[in-house]
C-alpha positions in Angstrom: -11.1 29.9 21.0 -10.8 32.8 18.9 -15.1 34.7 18.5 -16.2 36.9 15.9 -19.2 38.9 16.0 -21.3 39.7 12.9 -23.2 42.2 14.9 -19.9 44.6 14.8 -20.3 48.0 16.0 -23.9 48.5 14.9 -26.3 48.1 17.8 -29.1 47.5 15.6 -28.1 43.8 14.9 -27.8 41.4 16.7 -24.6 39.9 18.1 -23.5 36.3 16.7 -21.0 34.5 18.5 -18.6 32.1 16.4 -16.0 29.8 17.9 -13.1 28.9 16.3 -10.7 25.6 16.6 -7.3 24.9 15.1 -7.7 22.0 12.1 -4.3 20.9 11.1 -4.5 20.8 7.2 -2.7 20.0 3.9 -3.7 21.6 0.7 -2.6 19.0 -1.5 -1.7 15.0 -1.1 2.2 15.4 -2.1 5.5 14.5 0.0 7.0 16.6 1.2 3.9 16.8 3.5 3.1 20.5 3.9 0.9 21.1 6.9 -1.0 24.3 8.1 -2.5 25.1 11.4 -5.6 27.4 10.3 -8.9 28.4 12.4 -12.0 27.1 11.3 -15.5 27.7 12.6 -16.5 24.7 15.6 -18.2 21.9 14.0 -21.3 21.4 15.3 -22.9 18.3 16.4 -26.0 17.2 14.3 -28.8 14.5 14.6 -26.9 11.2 15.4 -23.6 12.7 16.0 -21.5 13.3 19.0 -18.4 16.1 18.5 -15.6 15.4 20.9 -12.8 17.8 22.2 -9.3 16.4 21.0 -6.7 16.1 23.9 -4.5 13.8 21.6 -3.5 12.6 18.1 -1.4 9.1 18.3 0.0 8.9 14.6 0.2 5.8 12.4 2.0 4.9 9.4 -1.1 5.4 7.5 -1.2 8.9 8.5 1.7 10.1 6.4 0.8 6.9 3.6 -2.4 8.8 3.1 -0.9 12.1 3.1 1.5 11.8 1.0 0.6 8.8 -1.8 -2.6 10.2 -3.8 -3.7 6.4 -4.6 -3.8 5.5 -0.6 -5.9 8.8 -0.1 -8.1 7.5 -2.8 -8.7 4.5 -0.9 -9.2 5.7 2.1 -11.4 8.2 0.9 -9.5 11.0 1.5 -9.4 14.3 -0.6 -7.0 17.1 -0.9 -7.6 19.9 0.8 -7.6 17.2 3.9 -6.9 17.1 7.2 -4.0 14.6 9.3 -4.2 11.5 11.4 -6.5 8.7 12.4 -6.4 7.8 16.0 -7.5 10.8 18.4 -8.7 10.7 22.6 -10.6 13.3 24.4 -14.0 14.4 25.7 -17.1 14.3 24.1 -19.0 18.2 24.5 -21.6 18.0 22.2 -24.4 15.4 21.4 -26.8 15.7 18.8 -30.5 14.6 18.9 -31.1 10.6 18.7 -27.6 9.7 20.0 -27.4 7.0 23.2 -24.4 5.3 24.8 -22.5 8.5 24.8 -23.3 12.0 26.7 -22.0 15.2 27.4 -18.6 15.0 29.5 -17.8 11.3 28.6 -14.0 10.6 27.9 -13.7 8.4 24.7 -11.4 7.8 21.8 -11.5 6.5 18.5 -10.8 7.3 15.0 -11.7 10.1 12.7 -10.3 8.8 9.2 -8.3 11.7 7.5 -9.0 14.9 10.2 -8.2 13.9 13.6 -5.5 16.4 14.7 -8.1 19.0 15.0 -9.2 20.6 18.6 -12.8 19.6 17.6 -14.0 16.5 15.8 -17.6 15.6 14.5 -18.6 11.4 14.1 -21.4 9.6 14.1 -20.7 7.3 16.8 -20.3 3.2 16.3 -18.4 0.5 17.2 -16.5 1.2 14.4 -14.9 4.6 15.5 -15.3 5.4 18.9 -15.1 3.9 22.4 -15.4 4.7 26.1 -12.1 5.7 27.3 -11.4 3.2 29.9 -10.6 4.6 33.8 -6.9 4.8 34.9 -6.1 5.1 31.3 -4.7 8.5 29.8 -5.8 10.4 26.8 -2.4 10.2 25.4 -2.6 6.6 25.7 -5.8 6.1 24.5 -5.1 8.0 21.5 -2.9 6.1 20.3 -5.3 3.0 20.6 -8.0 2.6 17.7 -5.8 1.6 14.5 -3.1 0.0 16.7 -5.4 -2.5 18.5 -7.4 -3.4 15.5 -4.9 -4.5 13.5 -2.9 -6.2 16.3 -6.1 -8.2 17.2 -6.9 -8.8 13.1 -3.1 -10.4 12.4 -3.6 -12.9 15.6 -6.7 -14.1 14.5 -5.9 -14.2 11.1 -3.3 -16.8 12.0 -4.9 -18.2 14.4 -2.3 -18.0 17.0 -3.0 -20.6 20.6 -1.2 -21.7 23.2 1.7 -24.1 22.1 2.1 -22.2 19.4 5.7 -20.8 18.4 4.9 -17.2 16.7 7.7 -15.3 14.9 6.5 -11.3 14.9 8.4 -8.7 12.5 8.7 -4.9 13.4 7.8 -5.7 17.5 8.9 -3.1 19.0 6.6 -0.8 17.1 3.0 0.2 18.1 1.7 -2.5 17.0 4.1 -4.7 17.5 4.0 -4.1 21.2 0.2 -5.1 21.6 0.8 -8.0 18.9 4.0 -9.8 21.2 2.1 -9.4 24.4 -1.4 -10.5 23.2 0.5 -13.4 21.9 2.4 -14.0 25.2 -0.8 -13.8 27.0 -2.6 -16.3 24.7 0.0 -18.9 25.9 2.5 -19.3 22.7 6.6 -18.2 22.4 7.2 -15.4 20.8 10.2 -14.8 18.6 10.3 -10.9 18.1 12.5 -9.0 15.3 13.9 -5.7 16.4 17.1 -3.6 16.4 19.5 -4.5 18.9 18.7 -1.6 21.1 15.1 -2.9 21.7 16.0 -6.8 22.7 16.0 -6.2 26.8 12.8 -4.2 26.0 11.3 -7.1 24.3 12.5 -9.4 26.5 10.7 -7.7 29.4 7.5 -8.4 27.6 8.2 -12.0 27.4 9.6 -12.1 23.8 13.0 -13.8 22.2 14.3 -10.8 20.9 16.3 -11.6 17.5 18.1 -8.7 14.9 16.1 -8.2 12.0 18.4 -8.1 8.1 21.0 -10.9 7.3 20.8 -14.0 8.7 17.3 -13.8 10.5 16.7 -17.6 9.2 20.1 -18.9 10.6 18.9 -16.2 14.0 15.2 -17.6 14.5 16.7 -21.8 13.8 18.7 -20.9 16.6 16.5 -20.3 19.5 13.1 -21.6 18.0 13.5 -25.0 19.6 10.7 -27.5 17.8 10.4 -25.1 15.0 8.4 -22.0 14.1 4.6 -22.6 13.7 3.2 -19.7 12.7 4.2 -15.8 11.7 3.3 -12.1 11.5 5.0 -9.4 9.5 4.7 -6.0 10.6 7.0 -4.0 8.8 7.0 -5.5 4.7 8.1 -8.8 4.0 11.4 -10.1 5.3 9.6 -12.1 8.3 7.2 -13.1 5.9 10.0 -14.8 3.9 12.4 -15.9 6.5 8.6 -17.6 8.2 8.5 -19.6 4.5 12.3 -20.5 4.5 11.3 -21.9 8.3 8.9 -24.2 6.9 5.3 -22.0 7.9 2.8 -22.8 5.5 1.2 -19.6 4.1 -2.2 -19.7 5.7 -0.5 -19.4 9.6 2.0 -16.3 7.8 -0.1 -13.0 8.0 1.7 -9.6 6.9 -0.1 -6.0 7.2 2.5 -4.2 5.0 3.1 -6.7 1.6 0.2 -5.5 -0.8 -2.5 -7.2 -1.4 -0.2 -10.2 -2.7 2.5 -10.9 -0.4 4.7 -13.9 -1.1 4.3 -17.7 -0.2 0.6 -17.7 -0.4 0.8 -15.2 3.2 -2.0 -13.8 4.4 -2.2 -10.0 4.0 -4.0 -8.9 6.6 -4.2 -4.9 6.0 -8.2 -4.7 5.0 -8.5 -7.9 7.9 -11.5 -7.3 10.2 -10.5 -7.1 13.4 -13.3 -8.3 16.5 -15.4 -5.2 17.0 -15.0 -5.1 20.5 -10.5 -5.2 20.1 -10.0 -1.7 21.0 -11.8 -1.3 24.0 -10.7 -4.9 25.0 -7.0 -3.8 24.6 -7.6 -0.6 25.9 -9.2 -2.0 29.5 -6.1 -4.5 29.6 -3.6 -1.6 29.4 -5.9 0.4 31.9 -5.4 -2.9 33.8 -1.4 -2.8 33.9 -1.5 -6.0 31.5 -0.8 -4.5 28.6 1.8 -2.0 28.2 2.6 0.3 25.0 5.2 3.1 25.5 4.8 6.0 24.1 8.3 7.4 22.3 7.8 11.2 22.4 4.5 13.5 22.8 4.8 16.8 20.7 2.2 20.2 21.1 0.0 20.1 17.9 2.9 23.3 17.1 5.8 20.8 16.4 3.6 18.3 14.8 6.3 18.4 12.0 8.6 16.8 14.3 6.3 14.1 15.1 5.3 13.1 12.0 9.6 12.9 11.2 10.2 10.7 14.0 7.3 8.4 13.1 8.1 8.6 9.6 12.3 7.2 10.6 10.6 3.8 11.5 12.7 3.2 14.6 9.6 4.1 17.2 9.6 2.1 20.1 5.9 2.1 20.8 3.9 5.3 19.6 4.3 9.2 18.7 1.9 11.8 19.9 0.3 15.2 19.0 -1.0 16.9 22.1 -4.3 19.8 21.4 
């Protein structure tokens, strides 16, 4: 970290030492997204709040919705001159006074709406933003955890998928996508996956029916779906949402994070859907476990974080895209 000292040269004042940290930042909500790396003076942790030492920034689709759409910014409560990205891992190195279940030295992730590619971050901790980082588990990993899990754990529930069930899931081989097909495995039901062709033996290995996404997805999912399709989740708009309909899904078991807050055939839309509180530490300790597994496409130093947000933005990710501080 860069220091300056407003003592200067004059030995009759007294020397004050300020640390500086990199905050990645956009001047105004607008695509093309125009970042900035600039130095800032360290936040510093006050009563109630923890500030943690970023390791790593997963990115979301959110991220660049938010930074580039001023109505989505708005509603997330985001306001131009802002920073990037959600999801972050790393150490917590400063507590303030009245703060328990998290100390000095303590590995965690979470999410820091609107300003989490920085090196140093300032919440006040809950359930809501920021968790133990789970032993055996990377920060890299972690990172790109907190928006991921939620909303995987939020569609399942919101459709109530069981054992017997037969679950059609859009966008799968996405981040959360990934989670969504193997939470759904786990819980017992078939999973019919959409993805490009090049992700099928991927899917498969994760106990999916891969099936191509575009025309003919209706005539596709009929042809391997046995007794029938019983309930589906959309994570990419609303094709799957309207191939599930076509299959005969009523609308309450048809959940989609990506069609407005009206998606079609009386779906659920599940993108303000409250997920358990406990989803992303759950998840996390289940990947920590080897149970879970969510690839991670390409990491990129906070330098390049152009890049990234390019490659997430191109919507062919297999799993997630990372910014390394």
């Amino acid at each position: 970290a860069a220091k300056t000292s407003a003592g200067g040269n004059d030995p009759g004042l007294p020397s004050v030492e300020t640390l500086m940290s990199r905050f990645v930042q956009q001047q105004e909500i607008a695509d093309p997204i125009v970042l900035e790396i600039i130095d800032r003076p360290d936040p510093v942790a006050g009563a109630g709040e923890v500030r943690v030492r970023v390791h790593a920034a997963g990115l979301n689709p959110v991220d660049w919705k938010i930074a580039t759409h001023p109505q989505a910014a708005a509603a997330f409560g985001v306001t131009a001159p802002a920073g990037f990205g959600n999801d972050f891992a790393g150490v917590v190195d400063e507590v303030g006074d009245g703060v328990t279940g998290f100390a000095v030295g303590d590995r965690v992730f979470g999410s820091a709406r609107g300003r989490a590619v920085a090196d140093h971050i300032v919440l006040t901790p809950d359930v809501s933003n920021l968790a133990h980082t789970p032993e055996g588990l990377d920060d890299e990993t972690a990172a790109t955890l907190w928006i991921a899990t939620r909303t995987a754990d939020a569609a399942l529930s919101a459709v109530g998928v069981t054992a017997g069930d037969t679950v059609l899931i859009g966008g799968a081989a996405g981040g959360v996508g990934v989670i969504t097909v193997q939470l759904a495995v786990a819980a017992g039901a078939t999973v019919i996956a959409t993805a490009s062709p090049a992700n099928h033996e991927f899917l498969k290995g994760l106990g999916a029916i891969p099936v191509a996404y575009g025309d003919g997805l209706v005539e596709a999912v009929r042809a391997v779906a046995g007794d029938g399709v019983t309930a589906a989740i959309d994570l990419h708009g609303t094709d799957t949402a309207v191939a599930a309909a076509a299959l005969g899904v009523p609308g309450e078991r048809i959940a989609t994070i990506a069609g407005g807050p009206t998606p079609p055939y009386g779906a659920i839309a599940t993108g303000g859907a409250a997920s358990a509180p406990d989803a992303p530490a759950r998840i996390a300790q289940l990947i920590a476990d080897g149970a879970v597994t969510l690839p991670i496409e390409a990491s990129f130093p906070v330098e390049r974080i152009d890049e990234a947000i390019a490659l997430q933005r191109g919507g062919h990710v297999r799993g997630k895209v990372v910014v390394t501080l």
